[in-house]
N, C-alpha and C positions, 0 to 999 in steps of 0.2 A: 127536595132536590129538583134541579131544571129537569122539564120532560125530554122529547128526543130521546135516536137512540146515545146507549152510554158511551164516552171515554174516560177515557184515565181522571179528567176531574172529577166525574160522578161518583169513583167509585174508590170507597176506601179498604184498604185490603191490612189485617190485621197479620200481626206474629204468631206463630201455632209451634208446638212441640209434640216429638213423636211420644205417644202412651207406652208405659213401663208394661206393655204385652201384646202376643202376637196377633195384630191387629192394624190395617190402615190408616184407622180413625187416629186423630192428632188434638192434642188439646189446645184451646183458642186460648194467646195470651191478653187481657183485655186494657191493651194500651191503644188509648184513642185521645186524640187531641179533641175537646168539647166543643171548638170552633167548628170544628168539620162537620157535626151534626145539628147547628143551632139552627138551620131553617128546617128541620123534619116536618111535616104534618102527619105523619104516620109512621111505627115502627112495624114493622111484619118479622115478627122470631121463626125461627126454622127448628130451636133445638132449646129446650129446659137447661140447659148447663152452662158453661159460661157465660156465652153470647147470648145466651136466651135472658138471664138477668142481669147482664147488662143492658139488653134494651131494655127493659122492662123499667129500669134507674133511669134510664133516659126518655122514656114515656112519661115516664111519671114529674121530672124534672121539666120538660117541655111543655107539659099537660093536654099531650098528643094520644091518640088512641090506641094501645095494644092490638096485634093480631098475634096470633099463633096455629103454625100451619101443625097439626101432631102427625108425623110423617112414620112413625118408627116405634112397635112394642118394645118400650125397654128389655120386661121382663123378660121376654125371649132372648134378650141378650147378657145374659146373667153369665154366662161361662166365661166369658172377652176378661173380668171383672173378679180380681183376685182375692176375694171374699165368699163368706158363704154364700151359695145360692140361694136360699130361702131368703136369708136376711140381705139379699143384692136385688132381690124380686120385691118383696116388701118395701125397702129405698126407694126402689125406681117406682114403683106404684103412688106414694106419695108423692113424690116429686114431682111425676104427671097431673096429679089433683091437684097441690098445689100452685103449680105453673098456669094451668087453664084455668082455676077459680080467679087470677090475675090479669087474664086477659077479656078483652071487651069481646072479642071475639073468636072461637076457636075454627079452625080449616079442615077437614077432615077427608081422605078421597073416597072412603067407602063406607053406606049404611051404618054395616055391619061393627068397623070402627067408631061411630058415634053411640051404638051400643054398648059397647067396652068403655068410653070414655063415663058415660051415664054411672056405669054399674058399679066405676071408680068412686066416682060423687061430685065429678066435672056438673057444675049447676050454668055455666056461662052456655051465652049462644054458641049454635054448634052448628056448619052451613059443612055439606057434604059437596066439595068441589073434584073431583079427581085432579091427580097430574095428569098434564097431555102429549102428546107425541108427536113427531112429524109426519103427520096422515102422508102428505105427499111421497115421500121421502120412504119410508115403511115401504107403502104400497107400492110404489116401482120395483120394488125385488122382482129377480128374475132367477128363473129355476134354470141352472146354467149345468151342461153335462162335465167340463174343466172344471169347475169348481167344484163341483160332488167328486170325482175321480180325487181333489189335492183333498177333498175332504174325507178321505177311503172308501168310497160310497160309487161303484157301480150302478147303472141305468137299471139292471135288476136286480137290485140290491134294497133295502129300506133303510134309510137315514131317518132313527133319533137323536134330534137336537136338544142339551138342556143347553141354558146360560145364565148365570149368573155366579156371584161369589162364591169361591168354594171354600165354605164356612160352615159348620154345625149346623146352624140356624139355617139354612137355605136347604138341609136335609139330601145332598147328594149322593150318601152313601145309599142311601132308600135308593134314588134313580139305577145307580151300578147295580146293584141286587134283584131290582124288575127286569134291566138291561141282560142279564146273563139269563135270566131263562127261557128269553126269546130264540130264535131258530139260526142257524149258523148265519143266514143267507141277511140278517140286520145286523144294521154298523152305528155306533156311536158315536155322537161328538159332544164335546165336553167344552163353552164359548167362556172365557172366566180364569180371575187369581182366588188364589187365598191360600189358608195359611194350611189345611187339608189336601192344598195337591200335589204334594209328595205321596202321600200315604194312598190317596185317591190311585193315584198312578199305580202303585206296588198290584193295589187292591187290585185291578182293571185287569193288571196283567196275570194276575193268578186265578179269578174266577171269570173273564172271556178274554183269555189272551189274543191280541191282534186285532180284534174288534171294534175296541174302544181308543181317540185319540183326544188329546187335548189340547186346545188351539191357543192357549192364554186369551188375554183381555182383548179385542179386538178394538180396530178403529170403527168409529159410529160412521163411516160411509160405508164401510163393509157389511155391515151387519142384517141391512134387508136381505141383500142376495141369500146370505148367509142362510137366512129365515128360509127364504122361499125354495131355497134347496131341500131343505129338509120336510120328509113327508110328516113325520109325527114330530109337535115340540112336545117334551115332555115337561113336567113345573108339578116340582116334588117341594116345596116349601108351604109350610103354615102359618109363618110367623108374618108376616106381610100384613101389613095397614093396608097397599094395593097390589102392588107388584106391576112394575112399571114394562117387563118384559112382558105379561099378558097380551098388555093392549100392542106393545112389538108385535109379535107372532100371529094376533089380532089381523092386524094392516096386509100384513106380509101373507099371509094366507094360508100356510101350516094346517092341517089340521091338529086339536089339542088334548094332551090327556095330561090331568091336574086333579091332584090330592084332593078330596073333599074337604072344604073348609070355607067356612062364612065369608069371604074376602073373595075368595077365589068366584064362589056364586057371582058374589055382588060385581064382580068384573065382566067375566064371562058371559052372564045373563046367558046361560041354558049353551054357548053354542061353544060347546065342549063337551067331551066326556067326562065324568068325575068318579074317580076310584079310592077308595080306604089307603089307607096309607099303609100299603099291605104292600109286599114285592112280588104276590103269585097276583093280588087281585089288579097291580098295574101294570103287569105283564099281561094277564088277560084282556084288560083295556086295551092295550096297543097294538093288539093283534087282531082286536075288535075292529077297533077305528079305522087300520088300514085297510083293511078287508072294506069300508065301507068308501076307501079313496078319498078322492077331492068334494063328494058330493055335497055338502054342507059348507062350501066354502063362500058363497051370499049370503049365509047367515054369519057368516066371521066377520064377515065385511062390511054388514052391515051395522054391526056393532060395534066395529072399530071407530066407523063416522062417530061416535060418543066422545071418543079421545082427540078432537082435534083440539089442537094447543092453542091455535089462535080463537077458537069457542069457550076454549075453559077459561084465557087468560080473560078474557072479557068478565066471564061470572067472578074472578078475582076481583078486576077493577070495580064491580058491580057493589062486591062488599067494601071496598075499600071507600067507598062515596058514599053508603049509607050510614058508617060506622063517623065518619068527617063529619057528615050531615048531622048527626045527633050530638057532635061536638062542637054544634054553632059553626061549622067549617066545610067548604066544598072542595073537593079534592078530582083534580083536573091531571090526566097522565099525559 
C-alpha cells in the first residue's frame, strides 16, 4: 500500500456478523476483491481466525512475508464459545501453534507470552514488541476534585479504579469482593461494558451498597483524568498477553495493585504491588499501598516511558524491513 497517512483508498474495511453469544466480538465475513490487495509487500495478521487465514492465502498467493501479532490467550476465553471447555481449550491451543508455525514472524507484547507460545510448540521467530500508548496523552491526566465528587469520591475519601471489559476473563468479581472489605471511608469505580454488568451491579449493591459505581465504556479523551483521579488502580485479570490498561494507569500515575501473574510482572517491572488473587490478600494490598500514597509515582513513570507508541511502532517497522529484506524486498513505510 502507498505510505502517508491513511484515507479511505488505503484502507479496505471488510463485512462482519454479530457471534451466536453474549459477546462483542463479531465474525469477519472474508469477502475481498483480489485487486485490492495485489501490491502488498507484507501481510500483518492480528487474529488466527478468519482474517488471520485469509491473509495468510494472500501471503502465500503474493509470495509476500507473513506477520502475526498473538494479541489474545484463546484459552482463557473458552466460556464466550459454546462447546466444551476442555475441548474449546484444546481447539484453541492448536490453532495458535498452528497459525504461528505459518507465519515468518510472530509479535508478541510480553516475555512471558513468548513463553507460552514456545511451550505450545510455536518453533517461528518470536520478537517481544509491546502495544503502546499515548505517553503524552496518558500523562496529562489531572487529579481534578469535580471529577472525583461525579466520580462518588470525596477529597477524603479513597478512589479505586478498575477498567476494563466486564467479562469472566477480566476476573471483576475478584476486584468487588477485595472492594467490600475495605473501610466505609473507600469508593469504587467500575470504567467498562460487558455482558457481567448487570449482575456485577445486583452484586455491588448487596455486598458494599452505595460505594461502588459504574461509569460504562468511557471516551479515550476522558480517560487520563479519569486515571489520575483515582488513588489506587486496581487490575484483577490473568488472562492478558499484556493488558493495555497497565501501561494506561502506568502514564497517568495511580498507584497499582495487580494480581500476581507472569504478564502483569513483565509489564509492571516491580513498580506495583502484586497480591494472590485472594479478595482478603488484595484488600490488604490496597490498604498497604495507600497508606504508602503517591511515593513511588517516578518509578510508574518511569516505566511507562517503555510504552510510548511512537517508539514501539518503530520496533514494528524494524521487523517489518528485516523480514522484506530476507524476502529479496526492502520495505519502506
Amino acid at each position: 500500500m502507498s505510505g502517508g497517512p491513511l484515507d479511505e483508498e488505503d484502507v479496505v474495511r471488510l463485512p462482519s456478523l454479530p457471534l451466536p453469544t453474549r459477546t462483542g466480538y463479531r465474525l469477519t465475513l472474508p469477502i475481498l476483491k483480489p485487486e485490492r490487495v495485489a501490491d502488498l509487500s507484507i501481510v500483518h495478521a492480528h487474529s488466527p481466525f478468519v482474517t488471520g487465514w485469509m491473509g495468510l492465502h494472500i501471503a502465500r498467493r503474493l509470495r509476500v512475508p507473513l506477520i502475526f501479532t498473538y494479541h489474545t490467550r484463546l484459552d482463557r476465553y473458552a466460556h464466550y464459545i459454546p462447546f466444551e471447555a476442555h475441548a474449546t481449550r484444546y481447539a484453541a491451543a492448536n490453532l495458535t501453534r498452528a497459525y504461528g508455525n505459518c507465519a515468518d514472524v510472530v509479535i508478541v507484547p510480553t516475555a512471558s507470552t513468548e513463553r507460552h507460545l514456545r511451550a505450545l510448540g510455536v518453533r517461528k521467530r518470536i520478537e517481544v514488541v509491546p502495544g503502546g500508548i499515548d505517553l503524552a496523552r496518558f500523562g496529562a491526566g489531572k487529579r481534578r476534585a469535580d471529577l472525583r465528587a461525579r466520580l462518588g469520591a470525596a477529597e477524603d475519601e479513597a478512589l479505586v479504579l478498575w477498567v476494563g471489559r466486564l467479562g469472566k476473563e477480566k476476573n471483576p468479581e475478584l476486584a468487588l469482593d477485595a472492594f467490600a472489605r475495605l473501610p466505609s471511608y473507600a469508593r469504587m469505580v467500575a470504567a467498562g461494558e460487558g455482558s457481567q454488568r448487570a449482575a456485577l451491579e445486583r452484586k455491588a449493591r448487596r455486598i458494599a451498597p452505595g460505594r461502588v459505581r459504574f461509569i460504562g465504556e468511557q471516551p479515550r479523551a476522558a480517560l487520563p483524568d479519569i486515571y489520575a483521579c483515582a488513588d489506587v488502580f486496581l487490575f484483577t485479570s490473568a488472562s492478558e498477553t499484556q493488558g493495555l490498561v497497565l501501561a494506561e494507569a502506568l502514564a497517568a500515575g495511580p498507584a497499582i495493585v495487580a494480581v500476581d501473574a507472569p504478564q502483569s510482572r513483565d509489564v509492571l517491572k516491580g513498580a506495583a504491588r502484586f497480591c494472590d488473587a485472594d479478595p482478603q490478600a488484595l484488600a490488604q494490598g490496597i490498604l498497604a499501598t495507600l497508606a504508602e500514597g503517591n511515593a513511588r509515582r517516578d518509578e510508574r513513570l518511569a516505566v511507562a516511558r517503555g510504552y510510548d507508541a511512537s517508539v514501539l511502532t518503530s520496533r514494528v517497522l524494524e521487523v517489518y524491513d528485516s523480514v522484506a529484506r530476507r524476502h529479496g524486498a526492502t520495505f519502506t513505510s
